[in-house]
C-alpha positions as CSV (number, residue, x, y, z in Angstrom):
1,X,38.1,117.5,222.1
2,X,35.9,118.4,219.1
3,X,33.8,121.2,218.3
4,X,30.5,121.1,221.1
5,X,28.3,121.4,218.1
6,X,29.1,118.4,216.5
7,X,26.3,116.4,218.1
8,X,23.5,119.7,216.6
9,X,23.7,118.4,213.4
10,X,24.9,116.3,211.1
11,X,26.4,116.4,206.8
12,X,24.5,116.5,203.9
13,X,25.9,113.4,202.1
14,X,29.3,113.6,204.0
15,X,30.8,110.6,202.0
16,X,31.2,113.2,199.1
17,X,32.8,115.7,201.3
18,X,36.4,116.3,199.5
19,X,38.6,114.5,201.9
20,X,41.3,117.7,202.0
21,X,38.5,119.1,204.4
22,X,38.6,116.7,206.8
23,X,40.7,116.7,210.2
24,X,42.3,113.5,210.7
25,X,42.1,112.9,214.3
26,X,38.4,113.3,214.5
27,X,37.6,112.3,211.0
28,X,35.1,114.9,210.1
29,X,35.2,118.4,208.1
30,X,37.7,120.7,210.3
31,X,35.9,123.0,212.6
32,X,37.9,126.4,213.9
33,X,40.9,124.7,211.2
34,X,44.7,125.7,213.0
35,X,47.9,124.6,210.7
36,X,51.2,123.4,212.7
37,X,54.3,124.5,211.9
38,X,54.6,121.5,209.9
39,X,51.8,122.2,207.4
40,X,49.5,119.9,208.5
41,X,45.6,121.0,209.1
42,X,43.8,119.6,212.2
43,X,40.4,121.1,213.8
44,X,41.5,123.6,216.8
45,X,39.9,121.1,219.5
46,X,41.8,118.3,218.4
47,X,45.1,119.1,218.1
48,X,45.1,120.9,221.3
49,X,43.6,117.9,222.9
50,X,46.5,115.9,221.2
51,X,49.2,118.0,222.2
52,X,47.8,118.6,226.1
53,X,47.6,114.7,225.7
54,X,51.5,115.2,226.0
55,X,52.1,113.9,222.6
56,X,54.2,116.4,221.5
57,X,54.1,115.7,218.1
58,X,52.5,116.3,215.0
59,X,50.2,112.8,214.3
60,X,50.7,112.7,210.5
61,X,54.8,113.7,210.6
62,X,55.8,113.5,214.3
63,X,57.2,117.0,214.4
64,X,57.7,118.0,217.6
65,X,55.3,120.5,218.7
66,X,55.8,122.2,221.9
67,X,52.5,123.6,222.4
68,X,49.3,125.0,220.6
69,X,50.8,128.7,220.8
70,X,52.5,127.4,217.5
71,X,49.7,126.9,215.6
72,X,48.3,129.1,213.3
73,X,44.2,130.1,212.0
74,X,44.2,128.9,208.6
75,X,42.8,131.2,205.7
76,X,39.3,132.7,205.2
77,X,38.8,131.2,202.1
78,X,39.2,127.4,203.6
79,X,36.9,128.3,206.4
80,X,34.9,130.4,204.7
81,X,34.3,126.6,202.5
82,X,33.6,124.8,205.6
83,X,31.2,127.0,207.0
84,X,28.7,126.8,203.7
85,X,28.9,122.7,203.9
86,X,25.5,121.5,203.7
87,X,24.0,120.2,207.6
88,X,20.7,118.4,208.7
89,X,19.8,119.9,212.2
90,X,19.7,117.5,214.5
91,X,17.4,118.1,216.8
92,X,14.1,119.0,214.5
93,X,15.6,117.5,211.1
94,X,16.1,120.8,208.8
95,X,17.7,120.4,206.1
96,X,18.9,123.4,203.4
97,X,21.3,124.9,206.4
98,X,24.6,125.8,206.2
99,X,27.1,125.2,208.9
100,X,27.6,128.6,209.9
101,X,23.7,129.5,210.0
102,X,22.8,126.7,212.5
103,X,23.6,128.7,215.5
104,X,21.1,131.6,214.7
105,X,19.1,128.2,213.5
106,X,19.0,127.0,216.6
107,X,18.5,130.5,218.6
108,X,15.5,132.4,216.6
109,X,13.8,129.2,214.6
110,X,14.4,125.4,215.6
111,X,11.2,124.0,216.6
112,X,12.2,121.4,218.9
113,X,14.5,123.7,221.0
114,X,13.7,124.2,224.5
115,X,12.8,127.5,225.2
116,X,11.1,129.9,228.2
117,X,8.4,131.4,228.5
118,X,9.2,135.6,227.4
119,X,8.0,136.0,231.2
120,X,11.2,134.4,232.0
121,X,12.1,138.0,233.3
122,X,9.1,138.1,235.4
123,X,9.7,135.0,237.3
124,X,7.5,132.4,234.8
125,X,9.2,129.2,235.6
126,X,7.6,127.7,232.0
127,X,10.0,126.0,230.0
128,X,9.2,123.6,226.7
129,X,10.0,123.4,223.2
130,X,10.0,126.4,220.9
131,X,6.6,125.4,218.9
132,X,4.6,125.1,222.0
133,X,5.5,128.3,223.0
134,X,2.7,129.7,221.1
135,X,0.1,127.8,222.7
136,X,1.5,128.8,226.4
137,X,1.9,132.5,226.2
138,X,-2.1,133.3,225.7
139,X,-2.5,131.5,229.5
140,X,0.8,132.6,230.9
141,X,-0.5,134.0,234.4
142,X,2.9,135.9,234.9
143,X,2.4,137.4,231.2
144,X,-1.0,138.6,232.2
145,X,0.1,140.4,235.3
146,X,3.2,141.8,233.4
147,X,2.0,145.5,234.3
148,X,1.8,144.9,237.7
149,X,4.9,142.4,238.6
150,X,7.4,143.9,236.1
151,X,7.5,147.6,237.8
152,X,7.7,145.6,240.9
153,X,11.2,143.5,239.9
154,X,12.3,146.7,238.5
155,X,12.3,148.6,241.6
156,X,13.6,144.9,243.8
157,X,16.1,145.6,241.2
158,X,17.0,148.8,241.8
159,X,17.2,148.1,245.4
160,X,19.5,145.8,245.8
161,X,21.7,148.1,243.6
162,X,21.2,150.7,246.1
163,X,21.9,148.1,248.8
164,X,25.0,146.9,247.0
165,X,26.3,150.7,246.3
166,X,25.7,151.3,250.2
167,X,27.6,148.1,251.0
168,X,30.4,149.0,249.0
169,X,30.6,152.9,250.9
170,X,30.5,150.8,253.9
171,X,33.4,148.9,253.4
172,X,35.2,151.6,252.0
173,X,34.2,153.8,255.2
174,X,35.0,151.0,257.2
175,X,39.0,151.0,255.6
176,X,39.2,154.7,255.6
177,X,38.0,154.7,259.6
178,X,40.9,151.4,260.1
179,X,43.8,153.4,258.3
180,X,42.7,156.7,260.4
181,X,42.9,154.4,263.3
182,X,46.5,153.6,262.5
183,X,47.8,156.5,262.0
184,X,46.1,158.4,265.2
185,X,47.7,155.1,267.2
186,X,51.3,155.9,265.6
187,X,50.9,159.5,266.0
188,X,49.5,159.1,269.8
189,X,53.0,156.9,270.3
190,X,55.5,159.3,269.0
191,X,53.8,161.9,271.1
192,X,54.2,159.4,274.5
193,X,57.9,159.1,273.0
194,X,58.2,162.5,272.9
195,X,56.8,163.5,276.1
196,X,59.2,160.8,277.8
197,X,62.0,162.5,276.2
198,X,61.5,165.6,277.7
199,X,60.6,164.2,281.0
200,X,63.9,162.8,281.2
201,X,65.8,165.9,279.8
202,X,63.6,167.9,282.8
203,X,65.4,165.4,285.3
């Protein structure tokens, strides 16, 4: 219903949040803001939910509201606002983020976010949090036999492309060979239909 970040992070102060910023179905700063026809400003998530709910109606005015193709992204500027409020990251407790930063936050620098092993591609089945990668890489067996397993998967790789190129020529053989089929079995009959023809004219 809300936004799935929600529950990454949480306001700076958010009593002091100005409360024309806040959705009123979810009670917390809009996220991905939509206006109704109406004028009223609810976050995306939430007035969809409201309206799928079938409760076809605006929840401040009860305008009817047929469905959320009527809705309408609300300016830059307003998300633009939302997107520099002050968050805490949840899951390692940084503060000094902004709202829009704690996705690359979360991807590139977050501490306590579970990562794998850069020998993910190579099979390494390592997974743990982002600050004790350091300490895994240096005695990653896969890492250390990189050079021999990664020309390896590149070639399994490029195998089953191959295998799935020659599949697909197959099947398309394989319908070419069915329509031929067809049309040598319709061509075959109108010959028997002809040759009866003139086997009766001949009697």
């Amino acid at each position: 219903m809300v936004n799935n970040n929600h529950h990454k992070y949480e306001y700076v102060d958010e009593p002091s949040i100005d409360t024309e910023l806040m959705c009123s179905i979810c009670n917390k700063p809009f996220v991905e803001p939509v206006s109704t026809p109406c004028d009223h400003t609810f976050c995306s998530g939430c007035i969809t939910h409201w309206v799928e709910k079938k409760r076809k109606s605006c929840p401040i005015c009860r305008l009817q509201i047929k469905s959320s193709e009527e809705f309408t992204k609300v300016s830059r500027p307003l998300r633009n606002i939302l997107d520099r409020l002050q968050i805490k990251c949840s899951t390692c407790g940084q503060t000094g983020l902004t709202r829009d930063s704690l996705d690359d936050h979360l991807k590139k620098i977050c501490p306590k976010m579970t990562v794998s092993c850069p020998g993910a591609d190579i099979k390494c089945p390592w997974t743990g949090v982002r600050d004790e990668l350091p300490q895994h890489v240096p005695i990653c067996k896969f890492e250390s036999l990189r050079s021999l397993i990664g020309p390896l998967i590149i070639e399994n790789e490029q195998l089953n492309t191959q295998r799935e190129q020659w599949w697909t020529e197959k099947q398309k053989l394989a319908e070419q060979r069915k329509k031929q089929n067809i049309q040598i079995n319709e061509l075959t009959n109108k010959l028997s239909t002809i040759s009866e023809g003139k086997s009766i004219e001949d009697n």
